[in-house]
N, C-alpha and C positions, 0 to 999 in steps of 0.2 A: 518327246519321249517322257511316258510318266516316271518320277521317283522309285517304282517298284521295278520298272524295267529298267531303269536306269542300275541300281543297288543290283538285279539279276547279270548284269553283262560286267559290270565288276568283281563280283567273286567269282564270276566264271573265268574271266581274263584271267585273275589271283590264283585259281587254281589251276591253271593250264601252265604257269609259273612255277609252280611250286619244284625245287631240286630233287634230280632223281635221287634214291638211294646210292650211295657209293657201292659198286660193285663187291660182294666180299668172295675171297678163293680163301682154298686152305693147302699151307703146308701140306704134301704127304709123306714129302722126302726130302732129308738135308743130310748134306756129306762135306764138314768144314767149319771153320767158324765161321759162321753166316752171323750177321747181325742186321737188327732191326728199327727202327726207330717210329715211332707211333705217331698218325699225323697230332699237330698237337701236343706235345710230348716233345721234353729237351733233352731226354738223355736215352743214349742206344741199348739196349739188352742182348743177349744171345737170340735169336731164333731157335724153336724149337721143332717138332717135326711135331703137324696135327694142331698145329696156331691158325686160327682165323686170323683172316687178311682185310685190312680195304683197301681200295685203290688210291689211296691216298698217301699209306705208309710207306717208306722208304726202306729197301735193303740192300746191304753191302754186302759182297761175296768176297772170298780171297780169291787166290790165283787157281789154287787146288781146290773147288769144290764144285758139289753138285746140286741143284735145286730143281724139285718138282713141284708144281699148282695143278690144282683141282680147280674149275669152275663151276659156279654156283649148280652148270648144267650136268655137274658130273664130267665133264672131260678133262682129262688130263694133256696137260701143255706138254712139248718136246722138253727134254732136259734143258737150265740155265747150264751153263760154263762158265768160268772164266772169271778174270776181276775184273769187277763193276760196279758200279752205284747206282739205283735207280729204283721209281716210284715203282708201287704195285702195278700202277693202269700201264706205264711204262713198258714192263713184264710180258702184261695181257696184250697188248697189241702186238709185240712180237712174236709170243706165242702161237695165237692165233695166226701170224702171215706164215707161220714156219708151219704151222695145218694147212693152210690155203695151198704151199710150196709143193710138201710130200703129195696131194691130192692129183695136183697138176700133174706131176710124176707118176702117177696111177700109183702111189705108196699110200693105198687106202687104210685109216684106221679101223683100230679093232672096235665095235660095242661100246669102248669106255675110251674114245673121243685118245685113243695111246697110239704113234705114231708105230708103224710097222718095223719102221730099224731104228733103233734109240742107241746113241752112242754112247758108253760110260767107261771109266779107266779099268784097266782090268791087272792082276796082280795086287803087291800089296801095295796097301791104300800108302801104309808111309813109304815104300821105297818112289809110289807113283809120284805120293807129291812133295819127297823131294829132287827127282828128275825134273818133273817140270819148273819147280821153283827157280834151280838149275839153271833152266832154257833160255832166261831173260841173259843175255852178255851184256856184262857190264862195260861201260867206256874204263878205261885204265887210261893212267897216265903217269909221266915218271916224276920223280920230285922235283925236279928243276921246272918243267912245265905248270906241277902243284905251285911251288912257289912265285913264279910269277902271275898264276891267277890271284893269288893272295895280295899282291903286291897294285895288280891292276882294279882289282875290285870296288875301289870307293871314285875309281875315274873313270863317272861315266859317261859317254859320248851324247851329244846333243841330239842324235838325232835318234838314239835310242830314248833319252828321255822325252822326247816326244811323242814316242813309241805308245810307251810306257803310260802315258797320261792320257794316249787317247785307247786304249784299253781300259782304262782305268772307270772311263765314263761307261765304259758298257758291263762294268759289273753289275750284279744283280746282288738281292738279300736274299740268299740262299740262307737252309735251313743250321748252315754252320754255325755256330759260336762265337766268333768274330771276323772282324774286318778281312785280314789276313788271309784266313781258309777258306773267305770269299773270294780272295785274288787269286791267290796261289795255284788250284787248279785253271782259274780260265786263262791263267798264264802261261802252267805250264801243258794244256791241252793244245791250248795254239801255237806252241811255239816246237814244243816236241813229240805232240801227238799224232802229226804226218809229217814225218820228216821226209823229204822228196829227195835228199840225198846224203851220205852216210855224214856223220854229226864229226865234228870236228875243234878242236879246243878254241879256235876261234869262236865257232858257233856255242859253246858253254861258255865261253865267256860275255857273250852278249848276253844268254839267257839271265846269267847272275847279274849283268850292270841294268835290264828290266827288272830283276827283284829289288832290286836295291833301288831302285827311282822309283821305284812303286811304294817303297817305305819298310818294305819288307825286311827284318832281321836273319841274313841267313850266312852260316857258317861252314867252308866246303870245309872235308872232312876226307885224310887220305888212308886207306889201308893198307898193310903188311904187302899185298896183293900187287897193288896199286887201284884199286876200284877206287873210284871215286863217289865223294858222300855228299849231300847237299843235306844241313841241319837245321830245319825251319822253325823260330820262336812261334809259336801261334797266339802267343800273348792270350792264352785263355790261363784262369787259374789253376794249380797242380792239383786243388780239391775237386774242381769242375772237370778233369780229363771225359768223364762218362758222356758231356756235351761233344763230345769229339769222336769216342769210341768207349767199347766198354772192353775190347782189346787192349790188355797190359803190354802185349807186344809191339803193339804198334807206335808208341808211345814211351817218354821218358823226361822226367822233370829235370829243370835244371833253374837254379835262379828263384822259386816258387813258381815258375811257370813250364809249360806242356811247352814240350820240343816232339818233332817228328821226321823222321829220313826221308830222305829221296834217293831211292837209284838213280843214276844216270846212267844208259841204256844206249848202245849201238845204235838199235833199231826205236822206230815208233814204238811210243809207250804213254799209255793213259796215266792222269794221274794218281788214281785208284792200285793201278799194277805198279806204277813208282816206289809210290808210299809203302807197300806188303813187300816189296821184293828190296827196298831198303832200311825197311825192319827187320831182314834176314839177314844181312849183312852187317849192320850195329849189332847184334844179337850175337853172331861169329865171330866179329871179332873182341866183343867184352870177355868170352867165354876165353877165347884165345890167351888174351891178357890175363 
């Protein structure tokens, strides 16, 4: 092969390589604090409605809201719900199965790629979402049971610290701000994100002696109610909170460092719905006080 064919099959290789463009969709509809985070980029903003997107950017929904995308092709995706964390491309692939779904259904879209039954809350938006917020039932428990979790919490069993450790190695560098709110969800996604049977103070109490063999600073927390609170240091700085959220509610200093709630929850519960529906409940009860 001469030099010139040689150099021709290389930039051709090179350019057969080269990265597609990131997919971009746009906001058309947002109902909530939606928040954002730009690939690239350490700290979250609000979403707005009519934001170019790529599929690389990350957004957080709360419990009560609503999100619409537009695709590059002009189609518009089924309504988001719900709380959640997750990429753009994330988004679009679900989107897109949830057209492939109504199709199958014979629930043909209209012209502009809009699903034929689109569900959204109806009434008022705040009495909606504070019924839903509502929905999540919290675990209660009575002071005696609080205080011997307190008392149990720095004894933890062997074979939960083993648990613990071997989770520990399948953490990832997620796009969090520290060590922490790297573990924290994949802790507590697996451990109470499918609960297979109703949660029981034994079962919180293991939960807590995995955070704490994990290294984890956390503080349960009881209210007037008896709901119970789980208070996580995230050891990020109280200047740096915006690396975490640019939500003031979800969040609260203590020490010069970011703390953040956790409901503990009956039922399965993500840790995205955790953290929102335990910022309602620190929230109620300071006001209280």
């Amino acid at each position: 092969m001469t030099y010139a064919k040689w150099l021709f099959v290389v930039l051709l290789c090179c350019a057969l390589i080269v990265p597609v463009p990131a997919e971009a969709v746009e906001a058309t509809y947002c109902f909530g604090k939606v928040e954002l985070l730009r690939q690239g980029n350490q700290e979250w903003e609000f979403l707005k409605r009519g934001t170019s997107l790529n599929s690389g950017d990350r957004l957080r929904t709360p419990p009560v809201s609503i999100l619409r995308l537009m695709t590059t092709e002009g189609i518009s995706l089924p309504t988001f719900t719900g709380a959640r964390e997750a990429t753009v491309a994330q988004l679009l692939q679900e989107g897109h199965k949830k057209l492939e779904q109504l199709r199958r259904y014979r629930m043909e879209p209209s012209p502009q790629g809009e699903a034929a039954i689109d569900v959204l809350p109806t009434g008022s938006p705040s009495r909606v979402a504070e019924n839903a917020m509502k929905a999540e039932r919290a675990f209660l428990v009575d002071s005696q049971t609080f205080q011997q979790l307190l008392v149990e919490l720095p004894q933890v069993p062997p074979h939960l610290d083993r648990q613990a450790r071997e989770w520990l190695s399948q953490v990832e560098d997620r796009h969090y701000a520290s060590r922490t709110m790297q573990i924290v969800p994949l802790f507590h996604d697996r451990f109470l994100g499918d609960l297979e049977s109703p949660l029981t103070a034994s079962g919180i109490r293991d939960y807590l002696h995995l955070l704490v063999a994990a290294g984890v600073e956390v503080k349960p927390e009881h209210t007037a109610q008896g709901e119970l609170l789980l208070l996580i240091n995230t050891q990020v700085p109280a200047q740096a909170s915006r690396t975490l959220t640019v939500n003031r509610e979800l969040v609260y200093s203590a020490d010069s460092q970011v703390w953040i709630p956790l409901q503990i929850s009956t039922q399965p519960q993500s840790f995205i719905s955790a953290w929102y529906h335990g910022a309602r409940i620190l929230h109620a009860t300071q006001v209280e006080d």
